[in-house]
C-alpha positions in Angstrom: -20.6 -17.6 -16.5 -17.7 -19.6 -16.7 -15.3 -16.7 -15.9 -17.7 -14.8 -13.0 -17.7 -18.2 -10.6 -13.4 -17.8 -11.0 -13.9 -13.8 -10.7 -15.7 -14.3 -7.5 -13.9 -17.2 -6.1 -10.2 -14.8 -6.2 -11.7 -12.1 -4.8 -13.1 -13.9 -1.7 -9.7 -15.9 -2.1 -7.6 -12.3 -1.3 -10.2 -11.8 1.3 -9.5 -14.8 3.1 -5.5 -14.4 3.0 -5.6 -10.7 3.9 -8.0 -11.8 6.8 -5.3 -14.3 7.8 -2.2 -11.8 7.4 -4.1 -9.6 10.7 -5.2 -12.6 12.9 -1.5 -14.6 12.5 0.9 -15.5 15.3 3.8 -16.8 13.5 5.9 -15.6 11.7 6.2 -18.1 8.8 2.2 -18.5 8.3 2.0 -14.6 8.4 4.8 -14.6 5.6 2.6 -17.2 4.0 -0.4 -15.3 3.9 1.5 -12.1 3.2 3.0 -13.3 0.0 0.2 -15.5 -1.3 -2.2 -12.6 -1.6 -0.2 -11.8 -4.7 -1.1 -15.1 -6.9 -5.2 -13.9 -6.6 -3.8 -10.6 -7.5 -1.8 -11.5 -10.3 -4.8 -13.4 -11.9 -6.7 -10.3 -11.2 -5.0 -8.1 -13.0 -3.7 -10.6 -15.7 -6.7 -12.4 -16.6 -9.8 -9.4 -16.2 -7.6 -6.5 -16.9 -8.9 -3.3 -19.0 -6.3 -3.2 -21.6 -3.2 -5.0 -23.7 -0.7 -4.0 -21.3 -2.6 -6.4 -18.7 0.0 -9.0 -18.9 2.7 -6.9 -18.4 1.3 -5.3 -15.4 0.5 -8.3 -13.3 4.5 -9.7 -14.5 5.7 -6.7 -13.0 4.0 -6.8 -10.2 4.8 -10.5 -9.4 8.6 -9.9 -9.8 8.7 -6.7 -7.6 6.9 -8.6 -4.9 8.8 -11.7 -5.1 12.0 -10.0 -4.4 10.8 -8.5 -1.7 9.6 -11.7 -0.5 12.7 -12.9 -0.9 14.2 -10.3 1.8 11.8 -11.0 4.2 12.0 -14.8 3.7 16.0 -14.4 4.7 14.9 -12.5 7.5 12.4 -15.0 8.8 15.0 -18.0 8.5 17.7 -16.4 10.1 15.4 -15.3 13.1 14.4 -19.1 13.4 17.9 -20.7 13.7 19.3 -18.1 16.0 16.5 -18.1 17.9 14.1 -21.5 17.4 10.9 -20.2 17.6 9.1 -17.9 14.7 5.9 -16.9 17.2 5.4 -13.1 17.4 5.5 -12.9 21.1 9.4 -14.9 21.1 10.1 -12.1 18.1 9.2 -9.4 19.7 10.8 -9.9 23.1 13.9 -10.8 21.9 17.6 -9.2 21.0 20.1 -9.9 18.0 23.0 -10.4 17.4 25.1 -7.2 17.1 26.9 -8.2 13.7 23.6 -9.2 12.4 20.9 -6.3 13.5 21.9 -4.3 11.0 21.5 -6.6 7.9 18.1 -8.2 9.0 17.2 -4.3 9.9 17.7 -3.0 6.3 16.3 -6.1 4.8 13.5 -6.0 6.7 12.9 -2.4 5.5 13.4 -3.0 2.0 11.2 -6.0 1.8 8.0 -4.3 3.3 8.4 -1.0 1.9 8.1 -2.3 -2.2 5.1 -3.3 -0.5 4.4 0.4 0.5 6.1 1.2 -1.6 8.5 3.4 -1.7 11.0 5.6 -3.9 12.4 4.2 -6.7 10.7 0.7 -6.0 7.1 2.1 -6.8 7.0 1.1 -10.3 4.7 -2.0 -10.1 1.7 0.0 -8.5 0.7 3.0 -11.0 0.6 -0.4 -13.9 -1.5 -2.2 -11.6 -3.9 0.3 -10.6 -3.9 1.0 -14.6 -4.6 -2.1 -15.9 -6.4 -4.1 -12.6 -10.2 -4.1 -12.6 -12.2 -2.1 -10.5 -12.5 -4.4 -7.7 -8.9 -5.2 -7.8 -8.2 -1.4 -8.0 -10.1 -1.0 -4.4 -8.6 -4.2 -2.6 -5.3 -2.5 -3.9 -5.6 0.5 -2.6 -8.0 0.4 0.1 -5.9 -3.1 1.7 -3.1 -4.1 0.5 -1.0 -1.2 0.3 -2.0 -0.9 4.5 0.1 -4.3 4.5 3.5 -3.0 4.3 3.0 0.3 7.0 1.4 -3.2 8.9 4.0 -5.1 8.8 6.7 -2.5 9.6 4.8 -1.0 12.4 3.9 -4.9 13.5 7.7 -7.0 13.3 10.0 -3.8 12.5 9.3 -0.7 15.0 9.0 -3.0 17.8 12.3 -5.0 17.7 14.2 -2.6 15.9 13.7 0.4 17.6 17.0 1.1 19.4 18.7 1.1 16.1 16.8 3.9 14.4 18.7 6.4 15.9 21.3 5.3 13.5 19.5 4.9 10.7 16.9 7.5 11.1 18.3 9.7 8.7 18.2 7.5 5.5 14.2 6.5 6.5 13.0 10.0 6.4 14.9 10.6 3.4 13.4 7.5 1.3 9.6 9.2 2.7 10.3 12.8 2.0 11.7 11.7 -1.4 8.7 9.6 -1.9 5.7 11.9 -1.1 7.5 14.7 -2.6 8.2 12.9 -6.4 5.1 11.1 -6.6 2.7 14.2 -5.8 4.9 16.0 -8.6 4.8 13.2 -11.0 0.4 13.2 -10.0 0.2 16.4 -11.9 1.8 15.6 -15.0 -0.7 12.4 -15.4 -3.6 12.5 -18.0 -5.0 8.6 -16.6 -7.5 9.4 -13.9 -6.6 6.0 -12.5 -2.5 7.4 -12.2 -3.2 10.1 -10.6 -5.1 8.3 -8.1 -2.1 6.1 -7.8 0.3 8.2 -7.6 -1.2 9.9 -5.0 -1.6 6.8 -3.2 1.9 6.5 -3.9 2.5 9.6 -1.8 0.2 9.4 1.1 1.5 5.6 1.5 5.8 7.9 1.9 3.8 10.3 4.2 2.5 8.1 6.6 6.2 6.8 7.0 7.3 9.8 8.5 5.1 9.3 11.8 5.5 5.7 11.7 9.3 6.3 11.8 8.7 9.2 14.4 8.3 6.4 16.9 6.0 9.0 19.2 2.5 8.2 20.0 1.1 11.4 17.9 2.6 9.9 14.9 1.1 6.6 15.0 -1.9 7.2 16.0 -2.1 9.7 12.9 -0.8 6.7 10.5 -3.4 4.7 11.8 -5.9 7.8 10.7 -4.4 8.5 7.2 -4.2 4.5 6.7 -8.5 4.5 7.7 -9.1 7.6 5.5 -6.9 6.8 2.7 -8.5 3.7 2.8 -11.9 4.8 2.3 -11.8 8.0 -0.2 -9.1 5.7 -2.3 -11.4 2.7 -2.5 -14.5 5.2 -3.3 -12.4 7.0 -6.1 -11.4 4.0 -7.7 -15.4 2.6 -7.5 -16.2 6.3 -9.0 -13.7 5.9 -11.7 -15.0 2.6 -12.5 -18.5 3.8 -13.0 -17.0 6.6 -15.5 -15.2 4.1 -17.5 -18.4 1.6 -17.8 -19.8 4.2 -19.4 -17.8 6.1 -21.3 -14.9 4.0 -22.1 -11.8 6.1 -21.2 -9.8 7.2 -18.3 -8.4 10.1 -20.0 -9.0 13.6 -17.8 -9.7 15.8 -20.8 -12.5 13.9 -21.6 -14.7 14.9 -18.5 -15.2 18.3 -19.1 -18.8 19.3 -18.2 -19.6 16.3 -15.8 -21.7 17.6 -13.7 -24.2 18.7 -16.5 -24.8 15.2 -17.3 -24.2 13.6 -13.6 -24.6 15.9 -10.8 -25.5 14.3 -8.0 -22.6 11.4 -8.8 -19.8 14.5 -9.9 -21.3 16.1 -6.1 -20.3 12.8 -4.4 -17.0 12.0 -6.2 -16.0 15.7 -5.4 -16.7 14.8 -1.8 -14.2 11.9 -2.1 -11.5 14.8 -3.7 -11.8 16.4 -1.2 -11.3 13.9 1.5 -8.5 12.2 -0.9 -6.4 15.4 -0.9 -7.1 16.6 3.0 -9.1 19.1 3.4 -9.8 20.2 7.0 -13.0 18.6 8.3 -11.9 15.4 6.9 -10.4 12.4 8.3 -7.4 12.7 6.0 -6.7 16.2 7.7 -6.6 15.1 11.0 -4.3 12.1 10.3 -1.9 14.7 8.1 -1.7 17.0 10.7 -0.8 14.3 13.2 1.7 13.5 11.6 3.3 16.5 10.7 3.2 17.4 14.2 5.1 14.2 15.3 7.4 14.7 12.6 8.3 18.2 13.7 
């Protein structure tokens, strides 16, 4: 009993701070709320994990974050004192300094893309999906990975833009690199839970190619992919949890013959496949296809 009342009390806990990241106007209480949803998440997936790696997991995670915290936190201060206001609307309206655009520019980036994340700093998120419970698993994927494409489409396209045709090139590399590797490395799991991940992994480096497309066509397909993604994610991650309540193992071999045993649940969790993966008639189509027409 003890343990449910502190289960329930995190979870609405990331609820409230992820509700406060959206609605905030300054910079320094959006950084607040940004970073603090990691503390409920850490105790998430330290203290109600699935297995002995727990610890490590939510360690890993905490580090990975906190560095890129620390970026952002650098940015934040040095927007303050040059400019003395942090409020979004002062931000966004305003021009830097031409010695210092560059820096705050690429550690902007980095700092919101672990969140993403992106290629090589994606390490933290297949050992958290692992390890996190299942409600965990769903506010990760279906929230918090939306709050890095946020974040850069909110503070970085928006006072940034006229120095991306510089820099362009090394953005689409990091996606391209990003969805390609983590939809090859999908294949060669045997863990349903990273091979949901990791293709989380990839749809989170393929919605940075319209976002960096900076054309209405690509954003409004992010903003698809991030609803869809959202959705068949979450649900795949709820199905998976049913699975391992019951049977005690995440391991793909194992599942063989499903839909002998549980059709009408193996009907609906193909349904989410299908929608996870983009096939057309789903909303993970339409925002894919945006995309790839912005980004060509």
């Amino acid at each position: 009993r003890y343990k449910i009342h502190w289960y329930s009390f995190i979870l609405i806990l990331s609820l409230w701070l992820l509700f406060n990241v959206f609605s905030s106007s300054d910079l320094f209480f959006f950084y607040i709320f940004f970073e603090g949803i990691v503390i409920p998440m850490f105790l998430l997936i330290g203290v109600w994990g699935s297995r002995s790696r727990k610890i490590y997991a939510s360690y890993q995670f905490f580090i990975y974050t906190l560095v890129g915290s620390l970026f952002i936190l650098i940015c934040f201060f040095s927007i303050y004192f040059n400019k003395g206001s942090s409020l979004f609307d002062f931000y966004l309206n305003s021009f830097f300094f031409e010695d210092r655009q560059y820096i705050l520019l690429l550690l902007m980036f980095f700092g919101f893309a672990i969140k993403v994340p992106i290629i090589p700093l994606h390490v933290w998120l297949p050992e958290a999906h692992v390890e996190a419970p299942t409600p965990g698993s769903v506010i990760l994927a279906g929230i918090l990975l939306k709050l890095g494409t946020y974040a850069l489409f909110k503070l970085f396209l928006e006072s940034f833009s006229n120095l991306f045709v510089d820099l362009i090139f090394i953005f689409y590399t990091f996606a391209v690199i990003g969805f390609i590797y983590a939809s090859l490395v999908a294949f060669t799991q045997i863990d349903i839970k990273k091979i949901i991940a990791y293709s989380s992994i990839a749809h989170m480096n393929f919605s940075l190619i319209g976002l960096f497309s900076q054309s209405l066509l690509g954003l409004s397909g992010v903003f698809v992919l991030m609803l869809g993604h959202a959705i068949t994610s979450g649900a795949l991650f709820l199905c998976i949890g049913v699975l391992y309540d019951r049977y005690k193992t995440r391991i793909i071999f194992y599942y063989g013959g499903l839909a002998s045993y549980m059709p009408i649940f193996t009907v609906l969790y193909f349904i989410f496949i299908i929608g996870n993966f983009g096939l057309p008639g789903t909303v993970n189509f339409v925002g894919e296809f945006l995309i790839l027409s912005s980004g060509f």
